[in-house]
MARNU-740428 format. One line per field, with one value per residue (C-alpha): z, y, x; residue in one letter; residue number from 1. Coordinates in Angstrom, 1 decimal, padded with zeros to 4 digits. Layout:
up	Z/...
north	Y/...
east	X/...
r	A/...
k	NUM/...
//
This chain:
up	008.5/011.9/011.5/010.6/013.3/016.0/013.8/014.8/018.3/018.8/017.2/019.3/022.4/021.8/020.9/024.0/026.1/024.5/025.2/028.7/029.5/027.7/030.2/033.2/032.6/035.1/035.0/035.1/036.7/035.7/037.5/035.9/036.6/038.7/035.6/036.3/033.2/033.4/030.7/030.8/030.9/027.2/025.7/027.5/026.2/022.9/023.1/024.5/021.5/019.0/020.5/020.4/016.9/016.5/017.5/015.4/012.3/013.1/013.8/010.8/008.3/009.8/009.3/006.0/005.2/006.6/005.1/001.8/000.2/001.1/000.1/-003.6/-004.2/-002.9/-005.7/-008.1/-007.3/-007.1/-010.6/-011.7/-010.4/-011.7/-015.4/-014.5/-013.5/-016.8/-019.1/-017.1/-017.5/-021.1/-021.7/-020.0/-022.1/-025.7/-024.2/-023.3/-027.1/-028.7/-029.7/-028.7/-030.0/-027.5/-025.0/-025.4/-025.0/-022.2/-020.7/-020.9/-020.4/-017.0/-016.0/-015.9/-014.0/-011.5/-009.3/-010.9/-006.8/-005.5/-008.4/-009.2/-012.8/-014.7/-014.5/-015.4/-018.6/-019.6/-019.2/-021.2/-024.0/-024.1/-024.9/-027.5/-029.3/-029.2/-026.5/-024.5/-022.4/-021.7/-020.1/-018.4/-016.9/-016.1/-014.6/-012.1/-010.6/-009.6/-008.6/-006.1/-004.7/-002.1/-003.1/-006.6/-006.1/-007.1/-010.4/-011.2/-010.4/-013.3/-016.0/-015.3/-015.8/-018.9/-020.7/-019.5/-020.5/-024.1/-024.3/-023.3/-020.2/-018.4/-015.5/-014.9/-014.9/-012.5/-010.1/-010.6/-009.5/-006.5/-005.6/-005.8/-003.9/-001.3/-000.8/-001.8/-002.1/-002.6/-006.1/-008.8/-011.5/-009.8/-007.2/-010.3/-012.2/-009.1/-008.6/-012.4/-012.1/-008.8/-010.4/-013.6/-011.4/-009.3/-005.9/-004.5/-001.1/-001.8/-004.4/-002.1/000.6/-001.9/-002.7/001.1/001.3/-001.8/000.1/003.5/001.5/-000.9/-003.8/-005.4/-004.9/-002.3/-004.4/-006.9/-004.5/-003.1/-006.2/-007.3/-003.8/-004.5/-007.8/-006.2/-003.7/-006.3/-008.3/-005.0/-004.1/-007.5/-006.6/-003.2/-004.6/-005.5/-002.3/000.6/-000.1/002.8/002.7/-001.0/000.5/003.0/000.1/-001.9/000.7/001.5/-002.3/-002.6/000.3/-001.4/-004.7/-004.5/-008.2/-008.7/-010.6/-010.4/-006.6/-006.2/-008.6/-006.6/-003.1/-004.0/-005.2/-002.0/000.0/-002.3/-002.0/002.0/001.7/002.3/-000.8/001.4/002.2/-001.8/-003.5/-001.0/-002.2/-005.6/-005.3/-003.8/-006.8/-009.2/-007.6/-008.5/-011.9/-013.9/-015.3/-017.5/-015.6/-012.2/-013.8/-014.8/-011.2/-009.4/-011.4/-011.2/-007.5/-007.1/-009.2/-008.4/-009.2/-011.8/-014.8/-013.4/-010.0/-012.7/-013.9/-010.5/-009.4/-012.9/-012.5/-009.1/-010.8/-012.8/-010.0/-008.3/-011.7/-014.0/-017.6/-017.6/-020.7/-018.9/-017.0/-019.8/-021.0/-018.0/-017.6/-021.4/-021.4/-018.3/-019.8/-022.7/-020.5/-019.1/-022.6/-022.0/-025.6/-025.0/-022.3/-023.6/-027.1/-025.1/-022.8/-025.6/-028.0/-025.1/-024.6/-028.1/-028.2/-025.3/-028.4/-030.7/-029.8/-031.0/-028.0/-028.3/-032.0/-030.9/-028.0/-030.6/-033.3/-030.0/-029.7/-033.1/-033.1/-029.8/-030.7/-034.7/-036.5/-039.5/-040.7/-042.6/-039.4/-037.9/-040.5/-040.3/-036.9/-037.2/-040.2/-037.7/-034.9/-037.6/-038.0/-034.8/-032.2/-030.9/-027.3/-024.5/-023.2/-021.2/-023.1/-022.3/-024.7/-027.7/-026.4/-025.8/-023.0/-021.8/-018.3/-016.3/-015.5/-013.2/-015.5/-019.5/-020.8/-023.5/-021.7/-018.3/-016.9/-013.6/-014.0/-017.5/-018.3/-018.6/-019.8/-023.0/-026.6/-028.3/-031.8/-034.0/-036.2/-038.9/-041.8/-041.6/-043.2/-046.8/-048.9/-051.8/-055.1/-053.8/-052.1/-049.8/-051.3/-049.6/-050.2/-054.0/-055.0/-052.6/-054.8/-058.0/-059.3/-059.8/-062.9/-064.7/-065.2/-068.4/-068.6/-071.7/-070.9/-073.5/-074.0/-074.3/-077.1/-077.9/-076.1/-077.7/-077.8/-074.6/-076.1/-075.0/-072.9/-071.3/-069.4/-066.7/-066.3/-063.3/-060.1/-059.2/-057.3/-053.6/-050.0/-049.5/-053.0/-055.7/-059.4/-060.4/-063.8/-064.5/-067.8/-069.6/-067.2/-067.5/-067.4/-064.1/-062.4/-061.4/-057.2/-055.0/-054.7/-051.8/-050.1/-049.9/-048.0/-044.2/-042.8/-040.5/-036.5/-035.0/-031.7/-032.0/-030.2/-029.4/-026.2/-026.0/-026.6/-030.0/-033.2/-035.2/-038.6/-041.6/-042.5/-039.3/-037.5/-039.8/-043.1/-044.8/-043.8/-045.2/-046.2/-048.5/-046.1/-046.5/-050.0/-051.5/-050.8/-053.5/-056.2/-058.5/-058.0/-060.2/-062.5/-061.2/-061.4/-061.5/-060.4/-061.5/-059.2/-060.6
north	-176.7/-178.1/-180.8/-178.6/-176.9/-179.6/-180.7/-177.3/-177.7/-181.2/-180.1/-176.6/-178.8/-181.4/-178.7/-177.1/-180.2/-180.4/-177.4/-177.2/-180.8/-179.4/-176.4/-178.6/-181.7/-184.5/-188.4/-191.6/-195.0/-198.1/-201.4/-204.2/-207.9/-207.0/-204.5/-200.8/-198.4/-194.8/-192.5/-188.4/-187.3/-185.9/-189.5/-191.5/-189.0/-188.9/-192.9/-193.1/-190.9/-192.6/-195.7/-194.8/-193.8/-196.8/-198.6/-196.3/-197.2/-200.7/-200.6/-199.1/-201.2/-204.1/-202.8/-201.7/-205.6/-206.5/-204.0/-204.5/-207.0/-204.6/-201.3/-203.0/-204.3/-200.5/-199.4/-201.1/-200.9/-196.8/-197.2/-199.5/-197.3/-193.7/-195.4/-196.3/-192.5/-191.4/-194.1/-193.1/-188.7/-189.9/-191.2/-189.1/-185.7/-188.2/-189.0/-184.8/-184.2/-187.0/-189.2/-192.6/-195.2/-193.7/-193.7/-197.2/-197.7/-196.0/-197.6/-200.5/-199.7/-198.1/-201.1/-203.5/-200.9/-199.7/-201.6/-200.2/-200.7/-198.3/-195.9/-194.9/-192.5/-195.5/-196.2/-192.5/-193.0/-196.4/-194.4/-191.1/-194.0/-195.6/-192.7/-191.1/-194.9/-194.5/-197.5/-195.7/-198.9/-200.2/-196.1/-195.9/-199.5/-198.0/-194.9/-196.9/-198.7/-195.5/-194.3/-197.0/-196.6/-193.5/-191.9/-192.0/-191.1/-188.0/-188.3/-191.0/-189.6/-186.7/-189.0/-190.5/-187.2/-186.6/-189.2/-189.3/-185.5/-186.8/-189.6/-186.7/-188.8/-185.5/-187.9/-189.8/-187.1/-184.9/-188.5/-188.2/-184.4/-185.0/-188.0/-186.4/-183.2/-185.3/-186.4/-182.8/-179.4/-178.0/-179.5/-176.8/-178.6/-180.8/-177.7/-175.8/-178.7/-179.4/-176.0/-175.6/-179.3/-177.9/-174.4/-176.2/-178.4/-175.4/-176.9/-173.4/-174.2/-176.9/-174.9/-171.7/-174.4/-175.6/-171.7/-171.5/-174.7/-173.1/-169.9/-171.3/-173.5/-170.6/-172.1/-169.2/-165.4/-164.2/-161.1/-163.8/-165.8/-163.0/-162.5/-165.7/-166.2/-163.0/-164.3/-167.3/-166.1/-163.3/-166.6/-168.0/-165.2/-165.1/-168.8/-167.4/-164.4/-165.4/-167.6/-166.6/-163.0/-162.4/-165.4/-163.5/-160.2/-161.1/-163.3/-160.2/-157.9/-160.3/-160.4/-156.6/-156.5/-158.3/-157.2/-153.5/-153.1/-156.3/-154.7/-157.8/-158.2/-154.4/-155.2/-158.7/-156.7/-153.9/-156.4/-158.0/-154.7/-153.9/-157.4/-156.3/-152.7/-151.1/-148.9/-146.8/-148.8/-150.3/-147.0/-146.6/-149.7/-148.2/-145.0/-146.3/-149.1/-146.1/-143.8/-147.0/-148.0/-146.2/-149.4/-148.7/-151.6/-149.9/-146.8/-149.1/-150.9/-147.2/-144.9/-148.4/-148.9/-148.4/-149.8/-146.7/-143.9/-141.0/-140.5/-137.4/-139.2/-141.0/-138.5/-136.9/-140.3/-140.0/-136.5/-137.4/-140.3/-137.6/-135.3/-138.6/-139.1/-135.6/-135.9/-139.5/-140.8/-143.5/-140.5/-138.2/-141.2/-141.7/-138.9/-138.6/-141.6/-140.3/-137.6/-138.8/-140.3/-137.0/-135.7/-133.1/-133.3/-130.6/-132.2/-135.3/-134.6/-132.3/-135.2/-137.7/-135.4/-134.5/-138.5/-138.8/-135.8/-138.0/-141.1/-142.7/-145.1/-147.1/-146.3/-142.7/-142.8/-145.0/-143.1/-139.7/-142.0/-142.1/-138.2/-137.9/-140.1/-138.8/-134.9/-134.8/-137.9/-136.9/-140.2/-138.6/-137.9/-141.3/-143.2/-140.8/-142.0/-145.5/-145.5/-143.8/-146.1/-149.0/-147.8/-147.2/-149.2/-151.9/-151.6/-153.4/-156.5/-159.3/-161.3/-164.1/-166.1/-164.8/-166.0/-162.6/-163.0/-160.6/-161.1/-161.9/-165.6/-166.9/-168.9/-169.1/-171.4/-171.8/-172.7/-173.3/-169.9/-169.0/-164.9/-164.7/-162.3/-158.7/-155.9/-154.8/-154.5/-157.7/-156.7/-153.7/-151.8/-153.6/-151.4/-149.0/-145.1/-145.0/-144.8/-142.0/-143.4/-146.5/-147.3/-149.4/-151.7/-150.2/-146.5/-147.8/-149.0/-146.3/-143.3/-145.2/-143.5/-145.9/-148.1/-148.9/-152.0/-154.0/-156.7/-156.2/-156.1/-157.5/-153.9/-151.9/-150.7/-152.8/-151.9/-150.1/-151.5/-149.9/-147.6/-147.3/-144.2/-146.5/-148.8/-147.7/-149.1/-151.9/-150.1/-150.7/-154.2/-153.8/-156.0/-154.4/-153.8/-156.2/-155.6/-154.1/-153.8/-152.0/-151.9/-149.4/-146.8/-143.9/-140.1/-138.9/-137.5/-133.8/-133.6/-133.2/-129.7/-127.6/-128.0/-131.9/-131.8/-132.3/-128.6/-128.1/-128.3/-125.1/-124.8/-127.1/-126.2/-128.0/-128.5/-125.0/-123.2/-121.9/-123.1/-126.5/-125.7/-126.9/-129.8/-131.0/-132.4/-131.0/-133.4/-134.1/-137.0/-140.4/-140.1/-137.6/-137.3/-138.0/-138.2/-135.8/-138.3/-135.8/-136.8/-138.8/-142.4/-143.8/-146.5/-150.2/-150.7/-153.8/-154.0/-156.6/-157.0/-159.6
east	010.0/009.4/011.8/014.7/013.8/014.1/017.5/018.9/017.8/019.3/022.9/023.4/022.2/025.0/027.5/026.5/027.2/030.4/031.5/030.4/032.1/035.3/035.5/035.1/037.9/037.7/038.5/036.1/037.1/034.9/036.3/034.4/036.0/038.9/040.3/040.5/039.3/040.1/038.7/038.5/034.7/034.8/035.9/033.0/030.3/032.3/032.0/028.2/027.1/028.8/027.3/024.1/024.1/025.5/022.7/020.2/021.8/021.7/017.7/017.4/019.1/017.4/014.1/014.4/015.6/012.7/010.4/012.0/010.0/006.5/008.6/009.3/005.4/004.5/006.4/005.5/001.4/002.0/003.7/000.1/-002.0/-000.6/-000.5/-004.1/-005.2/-003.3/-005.4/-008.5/-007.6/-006.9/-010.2/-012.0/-010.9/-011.6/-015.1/-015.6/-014.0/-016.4/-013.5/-015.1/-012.4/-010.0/-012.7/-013.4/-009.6/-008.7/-011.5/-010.8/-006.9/-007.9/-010.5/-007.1/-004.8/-007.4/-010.2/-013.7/-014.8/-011.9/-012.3/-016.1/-014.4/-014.1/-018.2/-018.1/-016.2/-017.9/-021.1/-019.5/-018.3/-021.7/-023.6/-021.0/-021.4/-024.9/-025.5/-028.2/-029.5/-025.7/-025.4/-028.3/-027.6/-024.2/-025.9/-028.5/-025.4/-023.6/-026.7/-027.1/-023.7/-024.1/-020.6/-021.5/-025.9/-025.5/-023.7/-026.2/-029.2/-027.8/-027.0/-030.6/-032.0/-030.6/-031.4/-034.8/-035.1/-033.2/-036.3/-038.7/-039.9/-040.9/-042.4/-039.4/-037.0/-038.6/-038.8/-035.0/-035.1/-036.8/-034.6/-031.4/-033.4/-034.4/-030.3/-029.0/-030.8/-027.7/-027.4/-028.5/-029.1/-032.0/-033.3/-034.0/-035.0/-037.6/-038.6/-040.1/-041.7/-043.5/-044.4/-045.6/-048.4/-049.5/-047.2/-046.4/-046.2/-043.1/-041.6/-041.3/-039.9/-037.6/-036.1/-035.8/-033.8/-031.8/-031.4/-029.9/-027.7/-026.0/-027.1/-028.6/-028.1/-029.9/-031.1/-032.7/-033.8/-035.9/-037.0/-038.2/-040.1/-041.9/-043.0/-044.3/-046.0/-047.8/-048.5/-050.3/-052.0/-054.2/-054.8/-056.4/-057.9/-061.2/-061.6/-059.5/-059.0/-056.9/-054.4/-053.8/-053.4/-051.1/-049.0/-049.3/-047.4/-045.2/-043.6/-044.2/-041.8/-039.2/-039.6/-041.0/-041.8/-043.5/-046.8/-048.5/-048.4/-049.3/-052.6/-053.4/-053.2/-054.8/-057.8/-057.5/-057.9/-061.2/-062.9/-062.4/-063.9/-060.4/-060.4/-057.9/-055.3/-055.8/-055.2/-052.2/-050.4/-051.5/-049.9/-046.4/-046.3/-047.1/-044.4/-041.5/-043.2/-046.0/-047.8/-051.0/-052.6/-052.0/-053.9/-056.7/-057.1/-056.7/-058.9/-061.7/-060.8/-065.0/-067.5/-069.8/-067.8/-068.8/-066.4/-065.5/-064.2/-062.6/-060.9/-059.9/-058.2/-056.5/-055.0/-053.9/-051.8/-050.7/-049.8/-047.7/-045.7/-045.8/-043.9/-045.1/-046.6/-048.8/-050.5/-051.1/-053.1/-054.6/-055.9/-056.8/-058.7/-060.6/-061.3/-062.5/-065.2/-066.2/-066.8/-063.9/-062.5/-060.0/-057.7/-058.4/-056.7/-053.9/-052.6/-053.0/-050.7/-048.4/-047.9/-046.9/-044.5/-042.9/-043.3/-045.8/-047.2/-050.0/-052.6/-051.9/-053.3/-056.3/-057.2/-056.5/-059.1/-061.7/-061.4/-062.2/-064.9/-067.0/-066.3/-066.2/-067.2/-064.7/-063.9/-060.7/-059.2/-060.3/-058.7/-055.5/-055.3/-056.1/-053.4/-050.7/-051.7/-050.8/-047.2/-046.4/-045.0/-046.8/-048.6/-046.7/-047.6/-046.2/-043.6/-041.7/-039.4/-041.4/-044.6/-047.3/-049.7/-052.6/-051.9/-049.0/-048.1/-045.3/-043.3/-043.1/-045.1/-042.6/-039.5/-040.6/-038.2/-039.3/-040.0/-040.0/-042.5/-041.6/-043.7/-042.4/-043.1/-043.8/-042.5/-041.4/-043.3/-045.3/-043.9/-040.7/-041.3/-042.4/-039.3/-039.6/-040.5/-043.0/-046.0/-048.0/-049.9/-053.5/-052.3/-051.3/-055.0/-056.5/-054.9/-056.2/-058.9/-062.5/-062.6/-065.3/-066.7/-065.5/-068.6/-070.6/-074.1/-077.1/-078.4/-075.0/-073.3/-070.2/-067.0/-064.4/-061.0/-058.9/-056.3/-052.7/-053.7/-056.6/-053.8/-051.9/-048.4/-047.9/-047.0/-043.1/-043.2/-041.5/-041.2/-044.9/-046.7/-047.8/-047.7/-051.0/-052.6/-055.7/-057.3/-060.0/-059.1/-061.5/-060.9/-060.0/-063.8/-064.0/-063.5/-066.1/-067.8/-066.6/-069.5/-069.5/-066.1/-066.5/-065.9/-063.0/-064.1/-063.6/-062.0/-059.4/-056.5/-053.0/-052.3/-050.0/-053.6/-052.8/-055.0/-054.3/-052.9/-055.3/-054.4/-053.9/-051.0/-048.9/-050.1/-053.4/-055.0/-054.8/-058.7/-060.3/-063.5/-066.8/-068.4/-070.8/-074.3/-076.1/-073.4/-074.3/-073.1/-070.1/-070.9/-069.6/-066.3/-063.5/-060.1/-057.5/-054.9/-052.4
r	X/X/X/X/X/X/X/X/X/X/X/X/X/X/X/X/X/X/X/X/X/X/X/X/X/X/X/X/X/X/X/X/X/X/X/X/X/X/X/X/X/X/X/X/X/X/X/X/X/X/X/X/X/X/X/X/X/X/X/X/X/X/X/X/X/X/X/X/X/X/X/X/X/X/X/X/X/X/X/X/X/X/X/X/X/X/X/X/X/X/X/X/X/X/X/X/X/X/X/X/X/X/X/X/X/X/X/X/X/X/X/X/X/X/X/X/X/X/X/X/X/X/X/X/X/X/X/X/X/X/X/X/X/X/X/X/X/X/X/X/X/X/X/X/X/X/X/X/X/X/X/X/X/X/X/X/X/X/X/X/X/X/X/X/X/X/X/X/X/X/X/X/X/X/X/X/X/X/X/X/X/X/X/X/X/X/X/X/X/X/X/X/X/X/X/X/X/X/X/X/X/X/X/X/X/X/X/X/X/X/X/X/X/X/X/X/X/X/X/X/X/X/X/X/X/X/X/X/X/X/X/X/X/X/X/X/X/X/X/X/X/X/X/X/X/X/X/X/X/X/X/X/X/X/X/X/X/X/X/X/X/X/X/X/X/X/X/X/X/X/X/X/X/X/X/X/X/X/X/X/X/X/X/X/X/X/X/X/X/X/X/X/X/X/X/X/X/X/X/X/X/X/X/X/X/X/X/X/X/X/X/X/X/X/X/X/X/X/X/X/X/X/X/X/X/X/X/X/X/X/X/X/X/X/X/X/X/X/X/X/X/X/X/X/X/X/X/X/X/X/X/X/X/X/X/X/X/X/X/X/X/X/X/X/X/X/X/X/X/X/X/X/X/X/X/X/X/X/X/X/X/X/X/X/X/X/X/X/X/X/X/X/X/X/X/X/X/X/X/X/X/X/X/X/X/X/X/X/X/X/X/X/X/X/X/X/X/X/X/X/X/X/X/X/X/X/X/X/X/X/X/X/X/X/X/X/X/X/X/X/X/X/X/X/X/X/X/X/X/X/X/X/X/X/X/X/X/X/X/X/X/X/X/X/X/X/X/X/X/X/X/X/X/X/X/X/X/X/X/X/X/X/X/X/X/X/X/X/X/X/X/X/X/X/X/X/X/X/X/X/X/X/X/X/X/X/X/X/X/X/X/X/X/X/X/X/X/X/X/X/X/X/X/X/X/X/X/X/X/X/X/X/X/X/X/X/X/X/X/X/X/X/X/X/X/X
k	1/2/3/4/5/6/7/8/9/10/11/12/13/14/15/16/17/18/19/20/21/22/23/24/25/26/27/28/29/30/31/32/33/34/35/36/37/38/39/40/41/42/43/44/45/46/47/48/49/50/51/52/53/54/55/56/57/58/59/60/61/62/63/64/65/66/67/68/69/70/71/72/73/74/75/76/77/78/79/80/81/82/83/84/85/86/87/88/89/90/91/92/93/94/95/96/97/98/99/100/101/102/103/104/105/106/107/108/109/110/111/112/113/114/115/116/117/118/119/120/121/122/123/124/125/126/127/128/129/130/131/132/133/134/135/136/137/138/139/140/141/142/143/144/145/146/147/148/149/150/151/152/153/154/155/156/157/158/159/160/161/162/163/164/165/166/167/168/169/170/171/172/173/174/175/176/177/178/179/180/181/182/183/184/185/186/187/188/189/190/191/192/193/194/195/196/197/198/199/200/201/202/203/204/205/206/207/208/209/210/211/212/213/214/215/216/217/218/219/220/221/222/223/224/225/226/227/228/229/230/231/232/233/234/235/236/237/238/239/240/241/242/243/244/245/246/247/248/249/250/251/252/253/254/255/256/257/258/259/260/261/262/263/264/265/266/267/268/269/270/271/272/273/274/275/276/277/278/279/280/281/282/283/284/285/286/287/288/289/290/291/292/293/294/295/296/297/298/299/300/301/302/303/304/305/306/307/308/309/310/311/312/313/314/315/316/317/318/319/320/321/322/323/324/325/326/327/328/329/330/331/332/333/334/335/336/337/338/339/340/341/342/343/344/345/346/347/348/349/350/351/352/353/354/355/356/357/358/359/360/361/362/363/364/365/366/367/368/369/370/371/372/373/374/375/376/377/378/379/380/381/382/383/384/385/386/387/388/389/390/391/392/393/394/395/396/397/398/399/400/401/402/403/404/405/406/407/408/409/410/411/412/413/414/415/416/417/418/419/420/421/422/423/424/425/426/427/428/429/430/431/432/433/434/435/436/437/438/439/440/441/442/443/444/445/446/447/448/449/450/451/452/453/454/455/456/457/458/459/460/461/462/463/464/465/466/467/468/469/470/471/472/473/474/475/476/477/478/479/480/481/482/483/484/485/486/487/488/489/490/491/492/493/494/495/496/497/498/499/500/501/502/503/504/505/506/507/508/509/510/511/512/513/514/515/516/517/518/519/520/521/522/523/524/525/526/527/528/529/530/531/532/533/534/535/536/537/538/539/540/541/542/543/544/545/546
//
């Protein structure tokens, strides 16, 4: 564009000169060896332009003779070397495809075009066709070269840490990680590979370095680069904790400031704060990380903030958790739990059943079979609960990759995933709703009345042969029963008397105030209650499963 430009410049400047010398005519005279030449003005600079282009022509037909011989040899190494890129772009897409004959011969094909010095992509694809022949020294020989080269460290440093990583020489390939840290943070693949070899041997100080490095460079997202700073500076403050209590509170703030809903730096602070008699400022970090997420842990660690405390102060720092988050689940067991301290049966079982109208879940049941326990001792509606508690969903824990931990680590131990963990439920429900038509295999042989026992003894009368009406067909095999087959089954015995049946507890009332219906909840319970201890006792029994 700019030269088109100047060419336009040039030609309306000469056809301006032109024009200007055509509007003012005049003669030259030239006397040069006693001869007189006369020549109008617009001839001579007619005759000095057509000279001087003249002369340019000239020059340049002369140097392009001259240049000629270099001009051809260019041409002919341009047409070498772009058959040598298009064997070497061959080769490398059958090495990515797996297709290691064509490697082998574009390889080679590209080695004779191209200088392996000048072009550092064939070392690549040797390397690439090495490993897809199965020639793992001749690779990794290939890979230590370009790893010595500086233009080509990087890629070799990679291919080193592969295939120690393939062998499973864990030792080695973080020794390639930090090499090809030391030359470039901003690589991903050996920051990250770095920052889990540091986290995995406790190296918290150079792995938070390493994220900051990471950080100034743009390597990673500064939103998960906050994160993962707060995680590791949670995992260093439960290092300090028992030692330097306030190096772990002030790590603890730090990653509470960057990640606000981090429960396990709330906890670790707040235990900081107490081992320094500042229950204040503890239950204040409490209270805010409740406020962004009701945790059942955070309950535990505020309502025991003081060793000495009553279990009604216990309950009092439990309702005002409730009071922060209302309609919560995790503080109608809070409080419910407290409660159940204080011997206060009533609000006990109303915030345990209000946190299950919310959902079931298996700690509502539990903490409904504790009730039970303290205030009745009706094992019928002990075992209801404990059976309801067994078919709900599971309490949530820390999970990470499958693996279920009781407290909250910084990494998975299965994969090595920096902030892994996440507080959820670690599996379904053990068994799905009873379909119509089978049964459990616990409520099968539970419903089956006793048998008696089958053994002849010396002194008894021989037994009769068990009649058709003795031998109760198998129960219908499912995903959760067994076949069962019981033989010589007796006549069904009376029930218990009236009076041997556990009485109903007065008093109970929902959570609404109005009375419990009989049976409770709605269904009888799983258990028939107590037994009669003035009946007389059934005679031994045996039960064949098969």
């Amino acid at each position: 564009m700019i030269r088109l430009f100047i060419f336009a410049v040039v030609t309306l400047g000469l056809g301006w000169s032109f024009s200007w010398l055509a509007e003012r005519p005049g003669l030259i005279s030239i006397t040069w060896q006693n001869q007189l030449i006369e020549t109008s003005i617009m001839v001579a600079a007619t005759a000095i332009v057509a000279l001087i282009f003249a002369v340019m022509f000239i020059w340049w037909l002369i140097q392009t003779i001259w240049t000629s011989p270099h001009s051809v040899r260019r041409y002919f190494r341009a047409r070498k070397r772009d058959r040598g890129y298009q064997a070497l772009s061959t080769g490398m897409i059958a090495a990515g495809s797996g297709n290691a004959l064509l490697a082998r011969k574009m390889s080679a094909r590209a080695r004779g075009l191209l200088r392996a010095d000048q072009e550092p992509l064939i070392q690549l694809l040797e390397a690439q066709t090495a490993l897809i022949e199965g020639r793992y020294e001749e690779a990794r020989e290939k890979f230590e070269k370009m790893a010595e080269d500086p233009e080509t460290r990087e890629l070799g440093l990679r291919g080193l840490y592969m295939e120690a990583r393939r062998l499973g020489a864990n030792e080695a390939a973080r020794q390639y990680a930090e090499t090809a840290v030391e030359h470039a943070p901003y690589l991903p693949w050996a920051a990250e590979a770095t920052l889990e070899y540091r986290c995995q041997e406790g190296r918290w100080e150079d792995a938070i370095r390493l994220l900051d490095q990471q950080k100034i460079a743009n390597v990673i997202d500064k939103k998960q680069a906050d994160r993962w700073k707060a995680v590791l500076l949670t995992a260093r403050a439960t290092e300090r904790l028992e030692g330097d209590p306030k190096g772990a509170r002030d790590d603890a703030t730090a990653a509470l400031k960057l990640a606000k809903d981090l429960v396990p730096a709330g906890i670790i602070a707040a235990k900081a704060h107490m081992r320094e008699d500042n229950l204040r400022k503890a239950a204040s970090v409490l209270e805010t990380l409740w406020k962004i997420t009701p945790h059942p842990q955070v309950a535990e660690a505020y309502v025991r903030a003081r060793s000495g405390d009553s279990a009604s102060d216990r309950l009092k720092r439990a309702e005002k958790l409730e009071a922060l988050k209302p309609n919560n689940p995790e503080s109608l067991l809070a409080v419910a739990e407290a409660a159940l301290d204080t011997k206060d049966f009533r609000k006990a079982r109303d915030k345990a059943e209000a946190a299950l109208r919310m959902g079931p879940r298996e700690s509502a049941y539990l903490l409904l079979a504790d009730i039970e326990e303290n205030e009745t001792g009706d094992q019928g509606r002990i075992r209801h609960w404990m059976a309801q508690a067994l078919r709900a969903p599971r309490n949530a824990a820390w999970v990470a990759d499958g693996f279920v931990s009781e407290r909250w680590l910084p990494m998975s131990p299965v994969t090595g995933r920096l902030d892994a963990f996440e507080w959820k439920q670690p599996f379904g429900q053990l068994e799905g709703p009873v379909e119509e038509g089978t049964l459990a295999a616990e409520t099968a042989i539970a419903s089956l009345p006793p048998v008696r026992d089958i053994t002849p003894s010396p002194k008894a009368a021989p037994v009769a042969a068990a009649k058709p009406a003795d031998i109760v067909a198998d129960t219908p095999a499912t995903a959760e029963t067994a076949p069962l087959t019981v033989v010589n089954m007796p006549e069904k015995p009376k029930p218990a008397p009236a009076s041997s049946v556990s009485p109903k507890p007065e008093g109970v009332k929902g959570i609404s105030g109005e009375e419990a219906p009989d049976p409770f909840n709605g269904r009888p319970p799983d258990d028939p209650g107590v037994k009669d201890q003035n009946a007389q006792p059934e005679p031994a029994t045996r039960l064949r499963i098969f």
